[in-house]
matplotlib code that plots the C-alpha trace (Angstrom):
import matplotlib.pyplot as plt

x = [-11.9, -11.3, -15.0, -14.5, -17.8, -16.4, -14.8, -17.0, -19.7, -17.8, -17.6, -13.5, -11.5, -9.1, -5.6, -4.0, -0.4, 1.0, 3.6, 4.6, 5.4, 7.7, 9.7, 10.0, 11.6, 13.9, 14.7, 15.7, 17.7, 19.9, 20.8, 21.6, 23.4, 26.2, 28.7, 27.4, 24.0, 20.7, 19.9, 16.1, 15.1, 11.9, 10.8, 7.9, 6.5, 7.9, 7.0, 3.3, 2.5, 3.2, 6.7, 5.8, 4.5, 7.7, 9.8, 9.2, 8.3, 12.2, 13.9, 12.5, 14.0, 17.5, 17.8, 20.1, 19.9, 17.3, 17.2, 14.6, 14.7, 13.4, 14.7, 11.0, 11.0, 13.7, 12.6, 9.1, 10.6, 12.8, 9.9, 9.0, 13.1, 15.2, 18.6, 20.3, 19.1, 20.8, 18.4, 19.9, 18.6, 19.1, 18.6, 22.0, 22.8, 20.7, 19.2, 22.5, 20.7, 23.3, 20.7, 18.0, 20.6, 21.9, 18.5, 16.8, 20.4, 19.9, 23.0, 22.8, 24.0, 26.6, 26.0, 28.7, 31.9, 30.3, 28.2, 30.9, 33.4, 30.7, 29.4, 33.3, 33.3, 30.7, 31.1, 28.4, 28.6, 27.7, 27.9, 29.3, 27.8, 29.7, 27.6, 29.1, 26.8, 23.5, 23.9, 21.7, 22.1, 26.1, 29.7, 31.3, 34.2, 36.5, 35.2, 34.6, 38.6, 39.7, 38.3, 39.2, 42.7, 43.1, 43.0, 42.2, 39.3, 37.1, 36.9, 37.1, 35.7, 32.7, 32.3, 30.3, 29.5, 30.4, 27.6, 26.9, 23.5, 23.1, 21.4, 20.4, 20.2, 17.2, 18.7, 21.1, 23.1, 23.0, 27.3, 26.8, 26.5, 29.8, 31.1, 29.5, 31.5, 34.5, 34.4, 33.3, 36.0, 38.3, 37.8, 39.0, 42.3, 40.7, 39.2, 39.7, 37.9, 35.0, 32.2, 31.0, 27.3, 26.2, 23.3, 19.8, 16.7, 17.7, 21.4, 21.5, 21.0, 23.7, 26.1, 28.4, 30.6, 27.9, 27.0, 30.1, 29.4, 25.5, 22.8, 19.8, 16.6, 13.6, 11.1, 12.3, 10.8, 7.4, 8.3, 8.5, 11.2, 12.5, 13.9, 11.9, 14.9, 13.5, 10.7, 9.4, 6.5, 4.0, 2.8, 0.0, -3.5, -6.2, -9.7, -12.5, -16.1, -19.3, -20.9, -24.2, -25.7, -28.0, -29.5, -29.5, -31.5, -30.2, -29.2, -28.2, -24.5, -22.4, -19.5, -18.0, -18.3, -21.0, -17.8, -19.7, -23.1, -25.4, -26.1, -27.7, -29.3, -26.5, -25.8, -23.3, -21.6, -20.0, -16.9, -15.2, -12.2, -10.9, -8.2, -7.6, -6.7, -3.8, -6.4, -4.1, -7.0, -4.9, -6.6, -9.6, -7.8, -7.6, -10.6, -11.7, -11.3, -11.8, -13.6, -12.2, -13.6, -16.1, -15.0, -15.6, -15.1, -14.7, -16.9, -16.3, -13.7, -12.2, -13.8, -11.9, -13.7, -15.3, -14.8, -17.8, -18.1, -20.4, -21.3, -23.7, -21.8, -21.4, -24.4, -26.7, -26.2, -22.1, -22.9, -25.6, -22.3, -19.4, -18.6, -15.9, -14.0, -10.2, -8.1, -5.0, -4.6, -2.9, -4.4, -3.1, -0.4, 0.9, 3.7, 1.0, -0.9, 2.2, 2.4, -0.8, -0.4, 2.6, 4.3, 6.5, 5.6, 7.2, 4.6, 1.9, 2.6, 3.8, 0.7, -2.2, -3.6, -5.1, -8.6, -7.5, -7.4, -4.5, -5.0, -1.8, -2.3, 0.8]
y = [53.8, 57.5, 59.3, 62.1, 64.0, 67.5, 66.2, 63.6, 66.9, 67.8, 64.4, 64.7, 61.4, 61.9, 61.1, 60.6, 60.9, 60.2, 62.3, 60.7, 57.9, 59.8, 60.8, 57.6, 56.6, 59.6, 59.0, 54.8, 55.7, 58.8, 55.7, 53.4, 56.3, 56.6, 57.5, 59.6, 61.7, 61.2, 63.6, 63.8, 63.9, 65.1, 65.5, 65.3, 67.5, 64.7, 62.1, 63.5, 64.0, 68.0, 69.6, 72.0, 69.8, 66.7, 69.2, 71.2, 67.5, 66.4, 69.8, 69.4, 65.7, 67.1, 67.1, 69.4, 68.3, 67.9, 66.9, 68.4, 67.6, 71.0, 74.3, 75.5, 73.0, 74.1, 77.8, 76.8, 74.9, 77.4, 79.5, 77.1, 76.0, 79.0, 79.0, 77.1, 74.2, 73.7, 72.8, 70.7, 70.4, 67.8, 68.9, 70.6, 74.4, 74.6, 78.1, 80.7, 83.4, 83.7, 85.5, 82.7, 80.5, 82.8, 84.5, 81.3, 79.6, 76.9, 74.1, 73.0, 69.4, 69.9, 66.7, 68.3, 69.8, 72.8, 73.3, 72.5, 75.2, 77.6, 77.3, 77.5, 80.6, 82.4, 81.6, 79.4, 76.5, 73.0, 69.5, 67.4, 64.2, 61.3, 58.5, 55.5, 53.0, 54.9, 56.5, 59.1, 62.3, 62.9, 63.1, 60.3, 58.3, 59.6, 63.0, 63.1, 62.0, 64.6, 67.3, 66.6, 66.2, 69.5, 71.9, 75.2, 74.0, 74.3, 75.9, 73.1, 76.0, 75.5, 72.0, 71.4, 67.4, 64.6, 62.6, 59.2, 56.9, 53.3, 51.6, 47.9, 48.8, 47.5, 44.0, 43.5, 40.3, 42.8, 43.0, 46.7, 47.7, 47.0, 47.7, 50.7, 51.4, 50.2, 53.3, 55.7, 55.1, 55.3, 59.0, 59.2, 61.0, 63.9, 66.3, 64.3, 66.9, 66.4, 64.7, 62.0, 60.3, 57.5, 55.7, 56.7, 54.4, 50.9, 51.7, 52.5, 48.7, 47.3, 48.1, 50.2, 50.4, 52.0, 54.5, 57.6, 60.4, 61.2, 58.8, 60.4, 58.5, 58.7, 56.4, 54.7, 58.3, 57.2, 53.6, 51.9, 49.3, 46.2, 44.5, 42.4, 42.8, 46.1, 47.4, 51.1, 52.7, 53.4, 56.9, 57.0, 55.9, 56.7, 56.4, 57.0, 58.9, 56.6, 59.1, 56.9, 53.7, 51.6, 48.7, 46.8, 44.4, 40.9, 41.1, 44.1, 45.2, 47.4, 49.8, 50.7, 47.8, 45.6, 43.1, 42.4, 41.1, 41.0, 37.7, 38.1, 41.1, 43.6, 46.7, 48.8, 51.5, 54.4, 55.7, 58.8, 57.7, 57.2, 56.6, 60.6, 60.5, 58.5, 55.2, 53.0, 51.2, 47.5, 47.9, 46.4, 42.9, 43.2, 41.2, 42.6, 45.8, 45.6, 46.9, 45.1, 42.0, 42.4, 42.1, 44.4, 43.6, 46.0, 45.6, 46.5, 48.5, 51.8, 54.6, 58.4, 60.0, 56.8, 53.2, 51.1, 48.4, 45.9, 46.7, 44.0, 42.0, 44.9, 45.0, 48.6, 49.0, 50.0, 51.4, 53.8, 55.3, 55.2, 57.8, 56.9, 53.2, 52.7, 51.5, 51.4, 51.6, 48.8, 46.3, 46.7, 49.4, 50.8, 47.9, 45.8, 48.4, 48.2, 44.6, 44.2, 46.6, 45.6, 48.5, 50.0, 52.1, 55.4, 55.6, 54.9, 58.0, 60.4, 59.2, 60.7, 64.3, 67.2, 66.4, 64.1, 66.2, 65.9, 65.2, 65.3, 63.3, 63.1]
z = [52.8, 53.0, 52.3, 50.2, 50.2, 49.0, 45.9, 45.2, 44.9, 41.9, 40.4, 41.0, 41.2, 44.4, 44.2, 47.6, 48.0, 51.8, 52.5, 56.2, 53.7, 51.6, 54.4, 55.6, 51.9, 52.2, 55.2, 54.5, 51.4, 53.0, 55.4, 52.9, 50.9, 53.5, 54.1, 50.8, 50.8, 49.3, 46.8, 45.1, 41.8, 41.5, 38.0, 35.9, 38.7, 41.3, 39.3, 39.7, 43.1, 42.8, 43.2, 45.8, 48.5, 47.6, 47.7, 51.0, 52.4, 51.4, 52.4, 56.1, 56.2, 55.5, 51.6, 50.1, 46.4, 44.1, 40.4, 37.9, 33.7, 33.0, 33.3, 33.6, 36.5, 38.2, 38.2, 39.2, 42.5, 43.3, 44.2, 47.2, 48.1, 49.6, 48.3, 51.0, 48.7, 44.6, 42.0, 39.0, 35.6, 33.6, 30.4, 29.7, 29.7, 26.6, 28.0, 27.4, 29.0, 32.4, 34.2, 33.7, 35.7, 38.5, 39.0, 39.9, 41.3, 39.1, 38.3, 34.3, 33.8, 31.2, 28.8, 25.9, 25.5, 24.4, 27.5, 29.7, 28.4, 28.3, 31.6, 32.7, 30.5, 32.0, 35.2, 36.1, 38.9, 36.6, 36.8, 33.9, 32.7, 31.5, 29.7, 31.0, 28.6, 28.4, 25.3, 26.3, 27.7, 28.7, 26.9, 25.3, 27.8, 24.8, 25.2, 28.7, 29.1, 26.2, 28.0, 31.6, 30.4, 29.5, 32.7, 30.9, 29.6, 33.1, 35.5, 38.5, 40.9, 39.5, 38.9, 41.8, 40.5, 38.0, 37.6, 35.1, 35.2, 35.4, 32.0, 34.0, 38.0, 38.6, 38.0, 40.0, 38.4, 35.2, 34.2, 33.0, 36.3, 37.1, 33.7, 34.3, 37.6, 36.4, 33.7, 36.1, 38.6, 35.6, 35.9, 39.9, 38.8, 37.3, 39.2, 42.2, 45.1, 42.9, 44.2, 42.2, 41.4, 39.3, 41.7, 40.9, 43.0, 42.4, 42.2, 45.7, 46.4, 44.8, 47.5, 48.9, 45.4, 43.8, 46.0, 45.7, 47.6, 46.2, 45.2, 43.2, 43.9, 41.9, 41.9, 45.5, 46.9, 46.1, 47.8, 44.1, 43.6, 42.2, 45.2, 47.3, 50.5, 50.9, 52.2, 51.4, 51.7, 48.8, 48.8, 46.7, 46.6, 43.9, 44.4, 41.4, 42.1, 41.4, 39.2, 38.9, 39.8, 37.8, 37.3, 33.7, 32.4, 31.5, 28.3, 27.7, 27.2, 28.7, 27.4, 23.7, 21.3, 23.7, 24.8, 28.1, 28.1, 31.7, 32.3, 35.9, 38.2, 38.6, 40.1, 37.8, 39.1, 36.8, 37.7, 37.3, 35.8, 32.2, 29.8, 29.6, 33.4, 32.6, 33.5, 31.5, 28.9, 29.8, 33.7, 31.7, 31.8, 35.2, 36.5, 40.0, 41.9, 45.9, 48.5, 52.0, 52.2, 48.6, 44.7, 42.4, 38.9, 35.8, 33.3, 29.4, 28.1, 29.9, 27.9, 27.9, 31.4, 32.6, 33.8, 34.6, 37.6, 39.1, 42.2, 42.6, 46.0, 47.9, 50.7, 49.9, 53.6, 53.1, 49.4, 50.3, 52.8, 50.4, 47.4, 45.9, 44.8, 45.4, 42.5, 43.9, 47.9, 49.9, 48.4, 44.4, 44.3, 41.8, 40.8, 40.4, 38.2, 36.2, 36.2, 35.0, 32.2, 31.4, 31.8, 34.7, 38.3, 36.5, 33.3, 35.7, 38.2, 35.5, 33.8, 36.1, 34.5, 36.0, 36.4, 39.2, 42.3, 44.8, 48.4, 50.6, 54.0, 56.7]

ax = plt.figure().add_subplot(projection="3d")
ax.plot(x, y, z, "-o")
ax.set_aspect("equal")
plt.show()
């Protein structure tokens, strides 16, 4: 395990996001994305492990494309991307202000009529949206073919991309997806020089009928997926500071509402690591952490800044040396995280807060 002396100073739980790794995704699902390209969506400050350092990570491996929700977003990674690179937001051209858009060279997503004539009006390079089945962001398929029908309504100069999203991808025996495809290709015959996008991570793997000419992976950057053929790369680590270590007696109880009681010597270690870190509270279910070859189970319930562990099997020798404890690194990632909280990889990434300090390793 990584030592981290300088943060543990400052009490600072340490996560550790590989960024070799993430060009090792990129680099996988621009193969698989051909004879299309790989775009990158990269919200949610790219999905958490900072926009600045994703993105100028994913521009050296050849991305031209990336994806943000916000404008904010947008504008704050065109500061770090030179404009050989487009920026798309997927929020809509919500923001009228032309300059807002051309300043920063940002694309909106058009999701309504409205936004779609008005970016043709003024004169602004978009993409349109088409929801397919989502029923989420994106025209209608009635409005979508009402509008394309009529040619003076964009301006096909600017549409730089027609985009829809899958609703079930990520299982691949799901019938929407082809439903899904079906409708989509319906739309061939408009606007036919217009490239055309509907795969985000897991849609990549359903084959080459999915793909069109750009895929937009999300999640699969971070080497998260639901498909066991594939192998990527997970990219992040977290490790939690032992603030203190004490020794209880038996009897006593340990954490908020006494639901653990010491029944033998123990060694209890406090770590710096709660619930307002994005520590989902469920991780309490999960019975042991790990250190190589030695358990280490949690003990009581996950408080707001602090988790607490026993430390008791771990030789002094190796704990008088060690400053932090990993609670996700090769061992439990972060689909099992998920799976143990029942939740999914994407709320537990976008899920880590500020107080957690970055640490970018190639």
């Amino acid at each position: 395990m990584i030592n981290y002396n300088k943060y543990f100073l400052r009490g600072l739980a340490v996560q550790e996001i590989n960024l070799s790794n993430l060009s090792k995704n990129y680099i996988i699902l621009s193969k698989l994305s051909k004879p299309g390209i790989a775009a990158a969506v990269i919200k949610a400050n790219a999905y958490g492990c900072g926009l600045k350092e994703t993105g100028k990570t994913l521009l050296k491996e050849g991305c031209k494309l990336f994806f943000v929700a916000k404008i904010d977003e947008g504008i704050e990674l065109r500061r770090f991307l030179s404009k050989k690179s487009k920026i798309a937001v997927f929020d809509g051209y919500l923001d009228y202000q032309d300059s807002v858009w051309e300043e920063h060279d940002l694309i909106p997503v058009c999701n309504t009529i409205e936004q779609a004539e008005l970016a043709s009006k003024n004169n602004i390079q978009f993409m349109l949206h088409i929801d397919t089945g989502m029923n989420r962001l994106g025209l209608s398929v009635k409005e979508a073919k009402n509008l394309m029908k009529d040619k003076d309504k964009l301006n096909p100069n600017n549409l730089m991309l027609i985009i829809s999203h899958f609703v079930c991808s990520d299982n691949k025996e799901s019938k929407y997806n082809g439903l899904q495809i079906k409708r989509f290709k319906n739309f061939k015959n408009f606007y036919p020089n217009v490239k055309r996008s509907i795969s985000n991570s897991h849609g990549i793997f359903l084959g080459s009928n999915a793909v069109f000419d750009i895929t937009r992976p999300g999640i699969a950057l971070y080497g998260y997926i639901n498909n066991k053929n594939y192998k990527l790369f997970p990219t992040v680590n977290l490790y939690a500071p032992i603030l203190q270590i004490r020794e209880p007696n038996i009897g006593e109880t340990v954490g908020y509402d006494a639901t653990y009681k010491i029944t033998k010597k123990s060694t209890l270690g406090i770590l710096g690591l709660g619930y307002a870190d994005g520590l989902k509270r469920c991780i309490g279910s999960r019975n042991m952490l790990s250190l190589g070859e030695y358990k280490i189970p949690i003990l009581g319930r996950v408080s707001m800044d602090t988790i607490i562990v026993d430390l008791s099997d771990i030789p002094k020798s190796i704990l008088d040396t060690i400053n932090h404890i990993p609670l996700i690194d090769d061992s439990y990632d972060i689909s099992d995280l998920a799976k143990d909280c029942d939740t999914i990889p994407y709320e537990v990434l976008t899920s880590f807060g500020n107080r957690i300090k970055k640490v970018y390793v190639y």
